[in-house]
Structure formats: structure tokens, C-alpha cells
TILUMRO-480624 format. One line per 4 residues: number of its first residue (from 1); their letters; for each residue x, y, z of N, C-alpha, C. Coordinates in nm, 3 decimals. Atoms other than C-alpha are relative to their C-alpha. Layout:
% TILUMRO-480624
NUM	A	X/Y/Z/X/Y/Z/X/Y/Z  ...;
% end
This chain:
% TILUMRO-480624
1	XXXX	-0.010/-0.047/0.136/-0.635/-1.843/-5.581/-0.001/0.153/0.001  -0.031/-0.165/0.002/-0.505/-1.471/-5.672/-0.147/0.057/-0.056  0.120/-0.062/0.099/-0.809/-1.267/-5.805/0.083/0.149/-0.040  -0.045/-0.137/0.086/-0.748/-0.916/-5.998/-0.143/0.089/0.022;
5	XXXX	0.110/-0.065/0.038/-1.033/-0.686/-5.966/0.018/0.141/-0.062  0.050/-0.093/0.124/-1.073/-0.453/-6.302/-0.003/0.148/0.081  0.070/-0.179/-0.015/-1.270/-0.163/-6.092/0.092/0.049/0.092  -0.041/-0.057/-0.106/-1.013/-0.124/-5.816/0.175/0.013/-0.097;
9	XXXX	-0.156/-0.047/0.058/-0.678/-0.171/-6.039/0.060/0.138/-0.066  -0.007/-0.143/0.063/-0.529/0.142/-6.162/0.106/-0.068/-0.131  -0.055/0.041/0.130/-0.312/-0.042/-6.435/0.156/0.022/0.039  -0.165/-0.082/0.005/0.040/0.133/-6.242/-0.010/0.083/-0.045;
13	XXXX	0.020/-0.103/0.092/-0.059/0.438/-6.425/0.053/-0.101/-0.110  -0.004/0.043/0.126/-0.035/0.210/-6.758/0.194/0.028/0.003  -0.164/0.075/-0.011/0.342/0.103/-6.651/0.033/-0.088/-0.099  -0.004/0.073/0.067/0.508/-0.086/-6.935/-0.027/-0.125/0.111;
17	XXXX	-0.005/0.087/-0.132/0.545/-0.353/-6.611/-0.087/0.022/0.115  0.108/-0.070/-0.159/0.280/-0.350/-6.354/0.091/-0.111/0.109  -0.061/0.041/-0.141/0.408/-0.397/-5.979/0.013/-0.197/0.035  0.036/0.117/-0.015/0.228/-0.709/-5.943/0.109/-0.132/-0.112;
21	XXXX	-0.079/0.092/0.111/0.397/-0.879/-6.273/0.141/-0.021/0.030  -0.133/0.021/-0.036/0.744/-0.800/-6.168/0.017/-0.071/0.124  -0.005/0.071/-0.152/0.689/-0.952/-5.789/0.009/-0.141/-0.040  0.021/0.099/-0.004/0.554/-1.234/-5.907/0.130/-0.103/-0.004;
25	XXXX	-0.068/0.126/0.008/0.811/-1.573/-5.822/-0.035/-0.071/-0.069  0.046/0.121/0.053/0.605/-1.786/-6.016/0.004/0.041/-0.204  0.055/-0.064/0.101/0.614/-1.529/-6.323/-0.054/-0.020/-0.052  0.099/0.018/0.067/0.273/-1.605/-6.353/-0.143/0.105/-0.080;
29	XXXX	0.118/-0.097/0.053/0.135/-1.278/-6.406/0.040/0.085/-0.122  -0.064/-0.056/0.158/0.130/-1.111/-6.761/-0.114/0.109/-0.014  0.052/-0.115/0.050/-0.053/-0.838/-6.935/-0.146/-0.046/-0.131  0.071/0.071/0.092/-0.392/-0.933/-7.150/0.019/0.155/-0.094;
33	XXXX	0.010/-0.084/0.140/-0.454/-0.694/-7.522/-0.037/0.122/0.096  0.025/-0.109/-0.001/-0.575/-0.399/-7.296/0.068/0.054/0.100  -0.029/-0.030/-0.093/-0.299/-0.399/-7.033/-0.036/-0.013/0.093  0.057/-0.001/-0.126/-0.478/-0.536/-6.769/0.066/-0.132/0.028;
37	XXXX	-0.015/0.114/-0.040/-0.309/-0.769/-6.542/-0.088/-0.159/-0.004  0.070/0.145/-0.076/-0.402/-1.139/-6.491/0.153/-0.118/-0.036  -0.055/0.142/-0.061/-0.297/-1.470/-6.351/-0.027/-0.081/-0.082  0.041/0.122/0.046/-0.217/-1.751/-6.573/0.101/-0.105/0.023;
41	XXXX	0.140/0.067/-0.035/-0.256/-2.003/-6.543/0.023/0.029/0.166  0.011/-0.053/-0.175/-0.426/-1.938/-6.193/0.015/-0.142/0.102  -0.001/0.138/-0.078/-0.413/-2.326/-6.083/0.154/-0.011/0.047  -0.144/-0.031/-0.032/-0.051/-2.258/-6.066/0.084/0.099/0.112;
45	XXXX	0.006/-0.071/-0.132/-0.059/-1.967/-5.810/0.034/-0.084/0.075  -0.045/0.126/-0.096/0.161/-2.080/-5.546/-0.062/0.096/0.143  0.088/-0.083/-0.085/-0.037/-1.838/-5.337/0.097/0.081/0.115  -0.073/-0.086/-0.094/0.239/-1.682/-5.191/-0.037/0.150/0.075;
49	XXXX	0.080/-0.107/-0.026/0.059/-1.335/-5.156/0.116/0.130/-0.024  -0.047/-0.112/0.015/0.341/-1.111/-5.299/-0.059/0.047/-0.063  0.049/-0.058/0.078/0.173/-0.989/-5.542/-0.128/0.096/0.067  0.069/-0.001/-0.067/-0.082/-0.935/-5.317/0.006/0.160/0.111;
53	XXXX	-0.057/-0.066/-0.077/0.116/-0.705/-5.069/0.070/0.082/-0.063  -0.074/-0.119/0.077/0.282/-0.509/-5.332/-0.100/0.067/-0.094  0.110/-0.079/0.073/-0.042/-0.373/-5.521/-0.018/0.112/0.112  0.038/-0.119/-0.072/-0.099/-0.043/-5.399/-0.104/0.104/-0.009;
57	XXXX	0.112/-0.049/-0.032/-0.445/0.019/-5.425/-0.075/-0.110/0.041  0.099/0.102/-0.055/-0.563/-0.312/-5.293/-0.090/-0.070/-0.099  0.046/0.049/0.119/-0.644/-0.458/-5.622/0.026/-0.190/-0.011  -0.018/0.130/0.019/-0.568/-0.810/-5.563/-0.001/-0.101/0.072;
61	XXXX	0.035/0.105/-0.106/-0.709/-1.080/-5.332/0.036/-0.148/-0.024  0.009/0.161/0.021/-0.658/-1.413/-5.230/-0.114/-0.080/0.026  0.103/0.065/-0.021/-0.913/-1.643/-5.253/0.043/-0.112/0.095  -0.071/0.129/-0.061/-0.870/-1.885/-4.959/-0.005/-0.142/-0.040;
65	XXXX	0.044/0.147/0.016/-0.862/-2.287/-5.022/-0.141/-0.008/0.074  0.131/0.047/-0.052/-1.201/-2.459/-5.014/0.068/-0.092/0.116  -0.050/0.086/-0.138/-1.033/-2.658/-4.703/-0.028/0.080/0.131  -0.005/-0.124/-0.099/-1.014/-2.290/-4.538/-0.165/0.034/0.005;
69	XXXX	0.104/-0.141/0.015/-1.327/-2.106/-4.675/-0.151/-0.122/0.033  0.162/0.055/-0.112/-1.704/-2.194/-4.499/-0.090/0.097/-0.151  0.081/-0.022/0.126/-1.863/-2.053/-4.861/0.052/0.095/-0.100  -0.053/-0.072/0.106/-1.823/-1.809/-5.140/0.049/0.150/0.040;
73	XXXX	-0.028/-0.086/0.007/-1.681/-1.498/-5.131/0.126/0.078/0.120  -0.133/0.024/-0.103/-1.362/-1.546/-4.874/0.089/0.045/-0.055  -0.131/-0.077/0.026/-1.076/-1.326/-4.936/0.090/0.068/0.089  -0.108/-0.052/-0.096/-0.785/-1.201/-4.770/0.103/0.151/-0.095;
77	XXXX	-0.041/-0.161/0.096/-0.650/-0.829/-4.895/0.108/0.005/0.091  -0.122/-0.096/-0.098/-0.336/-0.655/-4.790/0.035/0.104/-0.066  -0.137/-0.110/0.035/-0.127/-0.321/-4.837/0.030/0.070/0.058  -0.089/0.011/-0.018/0.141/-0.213/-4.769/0.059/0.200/0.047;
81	XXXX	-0.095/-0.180/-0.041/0.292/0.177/-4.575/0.068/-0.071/0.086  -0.103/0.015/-0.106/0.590/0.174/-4.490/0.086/-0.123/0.017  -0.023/0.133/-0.085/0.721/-0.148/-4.259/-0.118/-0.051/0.040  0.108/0.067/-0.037/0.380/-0.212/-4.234/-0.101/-0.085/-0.072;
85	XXXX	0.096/0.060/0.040/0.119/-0.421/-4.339/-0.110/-0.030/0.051  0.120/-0.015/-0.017/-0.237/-0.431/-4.337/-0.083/-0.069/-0.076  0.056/0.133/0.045/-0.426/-0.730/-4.390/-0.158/0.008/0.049  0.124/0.011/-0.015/-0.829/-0.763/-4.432/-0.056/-0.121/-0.057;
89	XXXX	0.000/0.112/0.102/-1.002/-1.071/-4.459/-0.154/0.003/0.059  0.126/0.019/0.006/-1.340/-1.127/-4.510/-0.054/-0.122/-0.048  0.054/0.154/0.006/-1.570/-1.441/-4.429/-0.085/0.023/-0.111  0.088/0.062/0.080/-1.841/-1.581/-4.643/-0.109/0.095/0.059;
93	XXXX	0.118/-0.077/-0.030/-2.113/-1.363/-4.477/0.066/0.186/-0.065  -0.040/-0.164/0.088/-1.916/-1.027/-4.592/0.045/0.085/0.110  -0.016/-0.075/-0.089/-1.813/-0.944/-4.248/0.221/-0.014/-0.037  -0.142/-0.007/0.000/-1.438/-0.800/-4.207/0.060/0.043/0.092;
97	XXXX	-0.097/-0.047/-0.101/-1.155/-0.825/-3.998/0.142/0.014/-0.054  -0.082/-0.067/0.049/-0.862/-0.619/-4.029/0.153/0.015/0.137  -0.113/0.000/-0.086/-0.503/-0.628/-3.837/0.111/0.057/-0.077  -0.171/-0.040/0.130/-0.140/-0.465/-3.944/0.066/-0.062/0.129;
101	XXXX	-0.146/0.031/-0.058/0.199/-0.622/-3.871/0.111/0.051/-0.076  -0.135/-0.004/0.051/0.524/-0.499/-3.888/0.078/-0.074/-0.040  -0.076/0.025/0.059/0.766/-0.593/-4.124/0.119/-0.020/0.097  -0.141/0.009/-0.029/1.099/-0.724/-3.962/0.101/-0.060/-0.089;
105	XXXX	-0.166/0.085/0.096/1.419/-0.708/-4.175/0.065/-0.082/0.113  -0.099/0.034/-0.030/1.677/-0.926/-4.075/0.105/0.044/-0.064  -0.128/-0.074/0.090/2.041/-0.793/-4.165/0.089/-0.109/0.024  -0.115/0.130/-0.028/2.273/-1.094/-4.262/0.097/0.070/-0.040;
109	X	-0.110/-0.039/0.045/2.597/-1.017/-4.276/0.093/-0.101/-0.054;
% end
């Protein structure tokens, strides 16, 4: 499940369109009365994690499946310089591990 967190979002500098809203495939993300993103409905999240990877202050986690996660507070972060990506995920105790992978285009012709 996507989360949004308030204290870390910057709003896009108050973009008619925030980043996240336009990514979204599922166009599940919209704008509430004060301009602040959220996910609705969030049961619908197909958890793809664009939204995720295109926030650019790290404003938007995934919550892993209870199948995945060993207790509360399991999330997986990313963003994004460059061709790169930079992924942090943190267990249930609050410890974090952090890796980047490069982006490979393919060029179809």
C-alpha cells in the first residue's frame, strides 16, 4: 500500500498537477481541499511503485504486503538522479538498507 507523508511532501511547489498524480497508471492519485496528494481508493494501488520513484523528495512509501512484512512499520522508499535509482527499505525494527540500480533503456526500433 502507497503511503504519502504530509511532513516530507513539498506539494511540487503547489503544481496545478503533482508528479506523483500524473505517473500514476491506475489514476488513483488526486488532490484533497488543501492540495495535498492522496491515494484513493488505496485498496486499489496496484503497487507498481511509480509514483514512488518519481517523487522527488522521497515523500512516498510502499508499505509491503502482510505476506512480506514481519510487523509494523515496513517500507520501501526510492528516488530517483539521473539513470539511477536509490531504493531504502526498512524492516519492522527501523533498521535500513539502502542499494541504487541503474536504469537500462532499451531502444526499439
Amino acid at each position: 500500500m502507497v503511503t504519502i507523508d504530509r511532513n516530507a511532501c513539498n506539494r511540487c511547489g503547489d503544481a496545478k498537477e503533482k508528479r506523483c498524480e500524473r505517473i500514476c497508471p491506475g489514476d488513483l492519485i488526486t488532490q484533497d481541499e488543501g492540495g495535498w496528494p492522496v491515494v484513493r481508493p488505496r485498496e486499489d494501488c496496484w503497487a507498481c511503485t511509480a509514483c514512488v520513484k518519481e517523487c522527488p523528495v522521497a515523500a512516498i512509501s510502499l508499505r509491503l504486503p502482510f505476506q512480506i512484512e514481519q510487523g509494523a512499520g515496513v517500507s520501501l522508499k526510492a528516488s530517483v538522479k539521473g539513470d539511477k535509482t536509490s531504493w531504502t527499505i526498512t524492516d519492522h525494527r527501523g533498521k535500513e538498507e539502502k542499494f541504487t540500480l541503474r536504469a537500462v533503456r532499451k531502444i526499439v526500433s
